[in-house]
C-alpha positions as CSV (number, residue, x, y, z in Angstrom):
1,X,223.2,-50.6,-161.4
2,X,223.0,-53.9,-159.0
3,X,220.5,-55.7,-157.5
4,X,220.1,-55.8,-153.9
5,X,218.0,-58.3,-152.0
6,X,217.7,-57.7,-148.2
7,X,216.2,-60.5,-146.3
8,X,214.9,-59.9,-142.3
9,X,214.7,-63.4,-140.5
10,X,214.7,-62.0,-137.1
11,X,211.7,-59.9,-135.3
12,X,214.5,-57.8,-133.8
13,X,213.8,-54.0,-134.1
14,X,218.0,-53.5,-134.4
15,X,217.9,-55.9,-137.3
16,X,214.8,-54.4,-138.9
17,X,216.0,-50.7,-138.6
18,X,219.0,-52.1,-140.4
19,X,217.9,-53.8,-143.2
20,X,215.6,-50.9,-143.9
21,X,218.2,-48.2,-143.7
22,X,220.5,-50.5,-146.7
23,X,217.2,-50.9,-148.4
24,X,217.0,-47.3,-148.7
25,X,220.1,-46.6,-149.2
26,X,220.8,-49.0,-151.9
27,X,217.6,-47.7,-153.7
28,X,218.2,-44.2,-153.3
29,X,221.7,-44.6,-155.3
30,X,219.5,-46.0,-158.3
31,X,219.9,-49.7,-157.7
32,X,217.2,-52.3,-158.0
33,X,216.3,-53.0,-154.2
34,X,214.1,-55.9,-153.2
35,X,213.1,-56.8,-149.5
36,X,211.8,-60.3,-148.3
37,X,211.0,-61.4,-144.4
38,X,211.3,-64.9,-143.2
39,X,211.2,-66.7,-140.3
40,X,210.6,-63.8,-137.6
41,X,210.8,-61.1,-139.3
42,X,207.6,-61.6,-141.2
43,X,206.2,-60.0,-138.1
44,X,207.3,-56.6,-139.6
45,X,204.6,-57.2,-142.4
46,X,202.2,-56.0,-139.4
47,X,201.4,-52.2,-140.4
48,X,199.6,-51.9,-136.4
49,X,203.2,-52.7,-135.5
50,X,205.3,-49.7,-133.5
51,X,207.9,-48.8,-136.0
52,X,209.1,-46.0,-133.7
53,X,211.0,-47.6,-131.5
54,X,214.5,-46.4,-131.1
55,X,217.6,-48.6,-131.7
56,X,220.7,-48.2,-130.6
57,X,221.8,-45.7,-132.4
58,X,218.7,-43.2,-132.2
59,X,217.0,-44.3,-135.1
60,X,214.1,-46.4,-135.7
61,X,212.5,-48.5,-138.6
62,X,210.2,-46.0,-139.4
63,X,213.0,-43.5,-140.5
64,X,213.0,-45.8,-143.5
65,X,210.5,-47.8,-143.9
66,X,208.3,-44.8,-145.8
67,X,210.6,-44.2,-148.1
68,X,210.5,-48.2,-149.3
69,X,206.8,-47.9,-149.8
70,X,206.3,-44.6,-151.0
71,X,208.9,-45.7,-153.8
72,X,207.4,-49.2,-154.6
73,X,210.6,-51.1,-153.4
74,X,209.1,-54.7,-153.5
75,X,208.6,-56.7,-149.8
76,X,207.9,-60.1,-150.1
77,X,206.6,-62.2,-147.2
């Protein structure tokens, strides 16, 4: 098992869908995942925030965030 620690600077929904798909990823496959925003991205620590819009590639932050707080991953601001 690793330890993963995925760090959003940028309040960039392409960046956040990102970092939250690895998050999940990483976790799912029974590593030790841990999230932290900076800079910008501690805008994503909003839970009014629209994590439904659609990146680039047809999906959004909220096709992963969930999972990350329904399993307790830690996000630290």
């Amino acid at each position: 098992m690793a330890n993963f620690l995925f760090v959003l600077s940028k309040n960039d929904n392409e960046a956040a869908t990102r970092c939250f798909q690895f998050a999940k990823i990483a976790h799912s496959k029974g590593h030790k995942t841990n999230l932290f925003f900076i800079d910008g991205g501690v805008l994503w620590a909003d839970s009014t925030r629209n994590f439904s819009l659609k990146a680039g590639t047809g999906d959004c932050p909220n096709d992963y965030l969930p999972y990350l707080v329904e399993n307790h991953v830690p996000i630290g601001v």
